[in-house]
PyMOL commands that place a pseudoatom at each C-alpha (Angstrom):
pseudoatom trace, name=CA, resn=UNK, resi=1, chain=A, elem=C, hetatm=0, pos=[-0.631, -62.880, -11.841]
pseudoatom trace, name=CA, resn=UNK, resi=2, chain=A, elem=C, hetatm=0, pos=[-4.158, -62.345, -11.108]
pseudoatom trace, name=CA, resn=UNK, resi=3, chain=A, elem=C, hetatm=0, pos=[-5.315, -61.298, -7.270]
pseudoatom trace, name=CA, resn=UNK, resi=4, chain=A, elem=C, hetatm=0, pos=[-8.655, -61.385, -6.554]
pseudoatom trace, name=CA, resn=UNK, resi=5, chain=A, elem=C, hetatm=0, pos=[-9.456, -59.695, -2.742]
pseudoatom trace, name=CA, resn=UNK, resi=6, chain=A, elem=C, hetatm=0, pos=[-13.052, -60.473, -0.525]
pseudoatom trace, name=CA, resn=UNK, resi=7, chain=A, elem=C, hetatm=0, pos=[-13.675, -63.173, -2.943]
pseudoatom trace, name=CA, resn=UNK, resi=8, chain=A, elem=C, hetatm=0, pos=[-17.500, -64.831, -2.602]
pseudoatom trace, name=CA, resn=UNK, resi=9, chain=A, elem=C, hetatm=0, pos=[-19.291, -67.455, -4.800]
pseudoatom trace, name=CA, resn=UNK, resi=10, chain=A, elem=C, hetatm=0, pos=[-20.711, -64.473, -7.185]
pseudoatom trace, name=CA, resn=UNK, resi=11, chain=A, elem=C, hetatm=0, pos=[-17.551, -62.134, -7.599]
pseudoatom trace, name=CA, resn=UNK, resi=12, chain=A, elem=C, hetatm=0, pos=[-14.795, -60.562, -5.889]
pseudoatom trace, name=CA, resn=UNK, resi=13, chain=A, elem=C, hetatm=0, pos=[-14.712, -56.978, -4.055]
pseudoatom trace, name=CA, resn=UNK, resi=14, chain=A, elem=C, hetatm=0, pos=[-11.333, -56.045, -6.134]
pseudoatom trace, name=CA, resn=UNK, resi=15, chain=A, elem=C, hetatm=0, pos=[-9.486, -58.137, -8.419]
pseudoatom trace, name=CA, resn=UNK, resi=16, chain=A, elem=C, hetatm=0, pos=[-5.740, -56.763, -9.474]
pseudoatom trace, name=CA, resn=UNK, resi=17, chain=A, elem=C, hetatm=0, pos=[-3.657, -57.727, -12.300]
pseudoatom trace, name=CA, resn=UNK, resi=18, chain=A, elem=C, hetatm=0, pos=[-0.169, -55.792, -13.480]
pseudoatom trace, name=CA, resn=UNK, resi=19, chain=A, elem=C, hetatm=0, pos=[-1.127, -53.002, -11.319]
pseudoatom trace, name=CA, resn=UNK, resi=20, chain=A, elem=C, hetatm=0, pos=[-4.294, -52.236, -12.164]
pseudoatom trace, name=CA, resn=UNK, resi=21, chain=A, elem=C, hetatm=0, pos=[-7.269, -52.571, -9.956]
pseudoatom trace, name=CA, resn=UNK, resi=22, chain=A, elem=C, hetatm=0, pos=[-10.547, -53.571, -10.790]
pseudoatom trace, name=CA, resn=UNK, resi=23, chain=A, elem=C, hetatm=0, pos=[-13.415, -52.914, -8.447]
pseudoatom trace, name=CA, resn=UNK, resi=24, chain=A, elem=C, hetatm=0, pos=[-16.873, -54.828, -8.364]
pseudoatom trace, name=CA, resn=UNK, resi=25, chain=A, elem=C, hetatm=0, pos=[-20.075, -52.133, -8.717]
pseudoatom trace, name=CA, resn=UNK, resi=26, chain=A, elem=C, hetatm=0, pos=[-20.572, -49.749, -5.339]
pseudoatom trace, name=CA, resn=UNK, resi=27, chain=A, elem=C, hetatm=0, pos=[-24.091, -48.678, -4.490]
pseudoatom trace, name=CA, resn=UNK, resi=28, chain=A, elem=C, hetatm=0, pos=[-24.623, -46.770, -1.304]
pseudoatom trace, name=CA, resn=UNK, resi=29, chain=A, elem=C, hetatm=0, pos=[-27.704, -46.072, 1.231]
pseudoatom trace, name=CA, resn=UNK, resi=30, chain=A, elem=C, hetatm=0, pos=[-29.883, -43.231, 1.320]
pseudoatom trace, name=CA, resn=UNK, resi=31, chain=A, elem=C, hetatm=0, pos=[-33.149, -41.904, -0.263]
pseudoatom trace, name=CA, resn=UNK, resi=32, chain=A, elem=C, hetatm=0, pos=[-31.832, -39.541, -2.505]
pseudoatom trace, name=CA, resn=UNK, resi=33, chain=A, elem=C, hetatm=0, pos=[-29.342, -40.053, -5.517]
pseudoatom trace, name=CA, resn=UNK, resi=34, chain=A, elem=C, hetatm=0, pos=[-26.755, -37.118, -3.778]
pseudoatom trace, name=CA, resn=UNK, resi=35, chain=A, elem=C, hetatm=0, pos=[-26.890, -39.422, -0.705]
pseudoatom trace, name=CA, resn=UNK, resi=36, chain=A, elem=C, hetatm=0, pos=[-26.591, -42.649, -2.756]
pseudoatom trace, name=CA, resn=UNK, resi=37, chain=A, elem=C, hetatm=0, pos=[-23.669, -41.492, -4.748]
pseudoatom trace, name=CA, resn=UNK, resi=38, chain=A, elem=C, hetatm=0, pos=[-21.451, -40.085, -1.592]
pseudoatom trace, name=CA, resn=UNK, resi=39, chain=A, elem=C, hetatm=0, pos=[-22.234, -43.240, -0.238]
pseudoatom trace, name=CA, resn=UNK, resi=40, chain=A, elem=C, hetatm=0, pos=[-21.450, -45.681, -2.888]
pseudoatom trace, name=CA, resn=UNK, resi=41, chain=A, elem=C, hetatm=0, pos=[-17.836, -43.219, -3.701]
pseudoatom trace, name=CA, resn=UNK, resi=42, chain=A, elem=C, hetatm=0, pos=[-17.206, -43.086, 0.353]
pseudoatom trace, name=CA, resn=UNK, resi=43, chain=A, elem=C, hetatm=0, pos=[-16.975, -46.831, -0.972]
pseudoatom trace, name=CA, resn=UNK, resi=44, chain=A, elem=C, hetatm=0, pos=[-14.998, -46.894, -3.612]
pseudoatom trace, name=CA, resn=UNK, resi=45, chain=A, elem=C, hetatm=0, pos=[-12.207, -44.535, -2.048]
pseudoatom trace, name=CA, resn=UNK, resi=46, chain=A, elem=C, hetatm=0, pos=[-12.109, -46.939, 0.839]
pseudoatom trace, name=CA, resn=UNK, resi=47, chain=A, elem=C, hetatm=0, pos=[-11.527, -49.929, -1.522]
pseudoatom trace, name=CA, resn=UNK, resi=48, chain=A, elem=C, hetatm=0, pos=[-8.890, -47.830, -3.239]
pseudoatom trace, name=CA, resn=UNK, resi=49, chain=A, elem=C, hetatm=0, pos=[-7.056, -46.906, -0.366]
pseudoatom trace, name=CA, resn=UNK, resi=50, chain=A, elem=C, hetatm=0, pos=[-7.199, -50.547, 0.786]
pseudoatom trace, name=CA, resn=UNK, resi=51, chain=A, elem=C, hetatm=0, pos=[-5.667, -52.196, -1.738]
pseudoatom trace, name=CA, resn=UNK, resi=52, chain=A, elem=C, hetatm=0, pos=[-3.251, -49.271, -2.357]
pseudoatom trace, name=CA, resn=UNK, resi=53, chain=A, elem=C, hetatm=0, pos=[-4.679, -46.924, -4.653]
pseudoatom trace, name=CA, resn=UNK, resi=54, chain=A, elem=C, hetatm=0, pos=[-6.853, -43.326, -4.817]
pseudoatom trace, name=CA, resn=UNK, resi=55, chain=A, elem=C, hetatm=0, pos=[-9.355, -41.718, -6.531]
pseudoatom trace, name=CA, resn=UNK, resi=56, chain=A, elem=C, hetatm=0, pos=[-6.320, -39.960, -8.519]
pseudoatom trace, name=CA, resn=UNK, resi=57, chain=A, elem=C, hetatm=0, pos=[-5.287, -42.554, -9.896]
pseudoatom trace, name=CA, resn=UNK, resi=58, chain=A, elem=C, hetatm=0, pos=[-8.710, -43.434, -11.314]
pseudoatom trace, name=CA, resn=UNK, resi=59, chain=A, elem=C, hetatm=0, pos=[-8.089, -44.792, -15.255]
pseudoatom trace, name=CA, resn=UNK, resi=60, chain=A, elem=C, hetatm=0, pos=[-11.794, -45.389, -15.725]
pseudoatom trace, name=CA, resn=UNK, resi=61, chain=A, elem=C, hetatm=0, pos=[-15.163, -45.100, -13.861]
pseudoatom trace, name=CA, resn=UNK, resi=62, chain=A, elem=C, hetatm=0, pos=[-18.705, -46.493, -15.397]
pseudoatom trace, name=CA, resn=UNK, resi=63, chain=A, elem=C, hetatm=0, pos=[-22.052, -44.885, -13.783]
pseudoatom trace, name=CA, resn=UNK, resi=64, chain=A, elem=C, hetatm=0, pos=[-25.198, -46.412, -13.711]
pseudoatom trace, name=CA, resn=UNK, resi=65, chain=A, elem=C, hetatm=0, pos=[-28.025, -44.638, -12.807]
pseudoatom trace, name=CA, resn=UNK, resi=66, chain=A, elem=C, hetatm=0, pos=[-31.744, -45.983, -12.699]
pseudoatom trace, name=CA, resn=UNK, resi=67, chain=A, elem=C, hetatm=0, pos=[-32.920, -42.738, -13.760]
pseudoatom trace, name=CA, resn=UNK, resi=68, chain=A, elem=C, hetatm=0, pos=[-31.124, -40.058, -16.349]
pseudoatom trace, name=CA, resn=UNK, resi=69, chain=A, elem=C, hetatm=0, pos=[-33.442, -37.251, -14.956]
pseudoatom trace, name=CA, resn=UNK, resi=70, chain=A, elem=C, hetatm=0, pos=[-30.887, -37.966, -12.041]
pseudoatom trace, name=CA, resn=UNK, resi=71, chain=A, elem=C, hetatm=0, pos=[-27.503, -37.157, -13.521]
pseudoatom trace, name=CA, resn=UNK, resi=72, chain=A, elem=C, hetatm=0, pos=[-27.260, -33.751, -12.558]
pseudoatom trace, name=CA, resn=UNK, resi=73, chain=A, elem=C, hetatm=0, pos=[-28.096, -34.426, -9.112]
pseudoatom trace, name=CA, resn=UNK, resi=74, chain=A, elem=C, hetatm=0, pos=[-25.533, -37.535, -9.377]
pseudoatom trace, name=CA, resn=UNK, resi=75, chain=A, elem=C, hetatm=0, pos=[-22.707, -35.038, -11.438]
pseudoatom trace, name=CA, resn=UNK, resi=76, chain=A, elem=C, hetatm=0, pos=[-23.041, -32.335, -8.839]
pseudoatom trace, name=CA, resn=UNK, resi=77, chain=A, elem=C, hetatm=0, pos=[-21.519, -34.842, -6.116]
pseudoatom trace, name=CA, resn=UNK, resi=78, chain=A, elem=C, hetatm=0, pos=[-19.128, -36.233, -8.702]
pseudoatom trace, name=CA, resn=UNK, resi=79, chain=A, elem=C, hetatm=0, pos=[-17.711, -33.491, -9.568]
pseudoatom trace, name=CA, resn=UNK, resi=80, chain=A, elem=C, hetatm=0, pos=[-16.789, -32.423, -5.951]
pseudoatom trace, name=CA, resn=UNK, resi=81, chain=A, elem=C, hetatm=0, pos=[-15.578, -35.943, -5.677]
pseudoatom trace, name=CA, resn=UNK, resi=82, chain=A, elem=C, hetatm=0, pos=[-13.022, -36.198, -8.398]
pseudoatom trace, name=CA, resn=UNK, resi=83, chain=A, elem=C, hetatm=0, pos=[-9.869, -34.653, -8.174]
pseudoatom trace, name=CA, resn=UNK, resi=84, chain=A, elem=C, hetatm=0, pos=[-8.882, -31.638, -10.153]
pseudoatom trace, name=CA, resn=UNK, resi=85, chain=A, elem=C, hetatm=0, pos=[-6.846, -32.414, -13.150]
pseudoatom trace, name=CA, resn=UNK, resi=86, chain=A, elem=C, hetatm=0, pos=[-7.407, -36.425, -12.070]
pseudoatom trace, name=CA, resn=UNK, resi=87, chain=A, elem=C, hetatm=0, pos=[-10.774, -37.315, -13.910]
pseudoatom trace, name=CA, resn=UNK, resi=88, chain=A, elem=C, hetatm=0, pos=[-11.121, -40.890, -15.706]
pseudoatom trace, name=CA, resn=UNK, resi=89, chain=A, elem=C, hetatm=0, pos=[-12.449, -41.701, -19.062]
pseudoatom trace, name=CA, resn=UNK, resi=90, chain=A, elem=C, hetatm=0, pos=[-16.354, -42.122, -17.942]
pseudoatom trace, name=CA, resn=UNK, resi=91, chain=A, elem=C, hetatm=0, pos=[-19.868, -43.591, -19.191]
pseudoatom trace, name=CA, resn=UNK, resi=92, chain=A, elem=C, hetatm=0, pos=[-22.807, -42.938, -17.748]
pseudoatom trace, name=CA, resn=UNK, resi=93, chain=A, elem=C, hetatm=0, pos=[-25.857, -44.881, -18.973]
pseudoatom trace, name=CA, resn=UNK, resi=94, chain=A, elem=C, hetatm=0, pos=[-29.675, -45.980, -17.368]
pseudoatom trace, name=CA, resn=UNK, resi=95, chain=A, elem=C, hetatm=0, pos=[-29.617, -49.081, -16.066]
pseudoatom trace, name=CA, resn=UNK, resi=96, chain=A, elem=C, hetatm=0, pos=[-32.374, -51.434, -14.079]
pseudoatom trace, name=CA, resn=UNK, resi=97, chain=A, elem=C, hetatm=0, pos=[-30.232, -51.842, -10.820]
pseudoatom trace, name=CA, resn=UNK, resi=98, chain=A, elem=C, hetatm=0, pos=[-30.423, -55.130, -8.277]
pseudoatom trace, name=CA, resn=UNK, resi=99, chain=A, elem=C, hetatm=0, pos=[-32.728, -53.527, -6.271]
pseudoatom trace, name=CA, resn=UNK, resi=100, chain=A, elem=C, hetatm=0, pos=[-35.765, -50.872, -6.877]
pseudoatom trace, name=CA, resn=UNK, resi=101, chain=A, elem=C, hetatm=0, pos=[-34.237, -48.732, -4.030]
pseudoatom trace, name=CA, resn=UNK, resi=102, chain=A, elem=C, hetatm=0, pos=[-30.863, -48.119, -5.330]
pseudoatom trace, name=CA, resn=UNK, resi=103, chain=A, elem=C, hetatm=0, pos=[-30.501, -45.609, -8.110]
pseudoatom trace, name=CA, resn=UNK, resi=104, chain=A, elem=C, hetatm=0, pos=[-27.063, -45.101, -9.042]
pseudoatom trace, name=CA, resn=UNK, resi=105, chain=A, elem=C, hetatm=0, pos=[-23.916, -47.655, -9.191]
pseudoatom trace, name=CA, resn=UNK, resi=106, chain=A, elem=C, hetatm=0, pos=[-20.356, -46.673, -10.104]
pseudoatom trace, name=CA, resn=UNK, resi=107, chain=A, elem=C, hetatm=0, pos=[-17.722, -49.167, -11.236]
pseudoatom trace, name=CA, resn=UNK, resi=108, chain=A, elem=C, hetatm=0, pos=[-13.953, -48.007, -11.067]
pseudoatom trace, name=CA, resn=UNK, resi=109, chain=A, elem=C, hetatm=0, pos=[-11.104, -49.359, -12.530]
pseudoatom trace, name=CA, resn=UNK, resi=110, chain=A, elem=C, hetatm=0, pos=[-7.786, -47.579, -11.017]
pseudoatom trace, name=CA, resn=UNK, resi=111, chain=A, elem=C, hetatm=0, pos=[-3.609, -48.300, -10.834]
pseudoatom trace, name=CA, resn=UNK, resi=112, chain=A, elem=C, hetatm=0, pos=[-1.993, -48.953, -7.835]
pseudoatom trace, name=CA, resn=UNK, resi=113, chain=A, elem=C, hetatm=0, pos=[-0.457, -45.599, -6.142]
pseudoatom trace, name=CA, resn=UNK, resi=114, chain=A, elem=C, hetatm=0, pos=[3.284, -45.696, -7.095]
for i in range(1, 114): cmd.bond("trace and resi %d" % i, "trace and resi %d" % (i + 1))
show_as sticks, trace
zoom trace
């Protein structure tokens, strides 16, 4: 059975199928790409842990960022982020975001906690 959670015309926040949650694109607020990417992960932990998941159970995570000269700054908050021992298979790739402001978007796909 397919669930699909905060469901709009465009897409759905989360949609979950055998388990497995798949979250919509976070970006976050701030001027800098450290601030955007706390932000836009302060986001995707909360979507986790509302639909009954966590960042360690993380089976995938896609980064977009609008510049590459940005993914240390972008890797540096990461890498605090993600668990020890708990890191998904990840891509990270440039990308023309939605908006000129935003500079990095993550995409997670995790299992529910058991």
């Amino acid at each position: 059975m397919i669930e699909r959670f905060e469901t709009g015309q465009r897409m759905s926040k989360v949609v979950k199928h055998n388990g497995v949650l798949y979250l919509c694109g976070q970006v976050g607020s701030g001027d800098t790409v450290a601030e955007q990417t706390k932000d836009c992960l302060s986001r995707v932990d909360a979507l986790l842990e509302k639909y009954g998941s966590s960042r360690k159970h993380m089976l995938q995570a896609i980064v977009w960022l609008s510049d590459m000269a940005d993914f240390k700054e972008m890797n540096d908050v990461w890498d605090a982020w993600v668990p020890e021992g708990h890191a998904p298979a990840r891509a990270c790739g440039e990308a023309k975001l939605a908006r000129p402001q935003l500079r990095v978007e993550v995409i997670v796909t995790a299992v529910e906690a058991e």
